[in-house]
C-alpha positions, 0 to 999 in steps of 0.5 A: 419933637422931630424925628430926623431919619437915620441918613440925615443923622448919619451924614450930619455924623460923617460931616462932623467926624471929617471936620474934627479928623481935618482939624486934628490933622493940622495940629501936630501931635506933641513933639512933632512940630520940632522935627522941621526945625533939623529935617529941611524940606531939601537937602542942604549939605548936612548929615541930616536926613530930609523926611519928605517922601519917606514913608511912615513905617521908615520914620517910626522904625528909625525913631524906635531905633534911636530910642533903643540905642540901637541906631548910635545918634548925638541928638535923635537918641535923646529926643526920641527916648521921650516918646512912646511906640504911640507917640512915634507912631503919630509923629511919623503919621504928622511928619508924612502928611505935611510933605516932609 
């Protein structure tokens, strides 16, 4: 049996975990591929809000917000009760890394 050195080991390791972490990233997590259906890429007249160029921690206070009650909202109240601060969190993170 061959003994691989802990280098090789360890960047075959990094390899595999940035491939995997790539392709996590280009999955939504649950929930988070609706958002683009109402939050557009650009303005479009409506009271809806365009995500791109909003950070994280903006989306996700909002989102917590809504779900509080303690931002009034017709849909994103009801939308938002269905997920966790966990949930929010990745949702936030997705929404961001897809330009929006």
């Amino acid at each position: 049996m061959r003994h691989w050195p802990r280098a090789v080991l360890a960047a075959a390791l990094a390899s595999f975990l940035a491939l995997a972490s790539a392709a996590d990233a280009a999955q939504p997590p649950p929930g988070a591929s609706s958002c683009s259906g109402c939050h557009g890429t650009v303005p479009n007249g409506t009271p809806i809000p365009v995500l791109r160029g909003r950070p994280a921690h903006d989306i996700a206070g909002l989102m917590r917000e809504f779900r509080s009650g303690a931002r009034p909202a017709t849909v994103m109240g009801s939308i938002a009760k269905g997920f966790n601060d966990r949930d929010i969190d990745a949702i936030s993170q997705w929404v961001v890394g897809q330009g929006q």
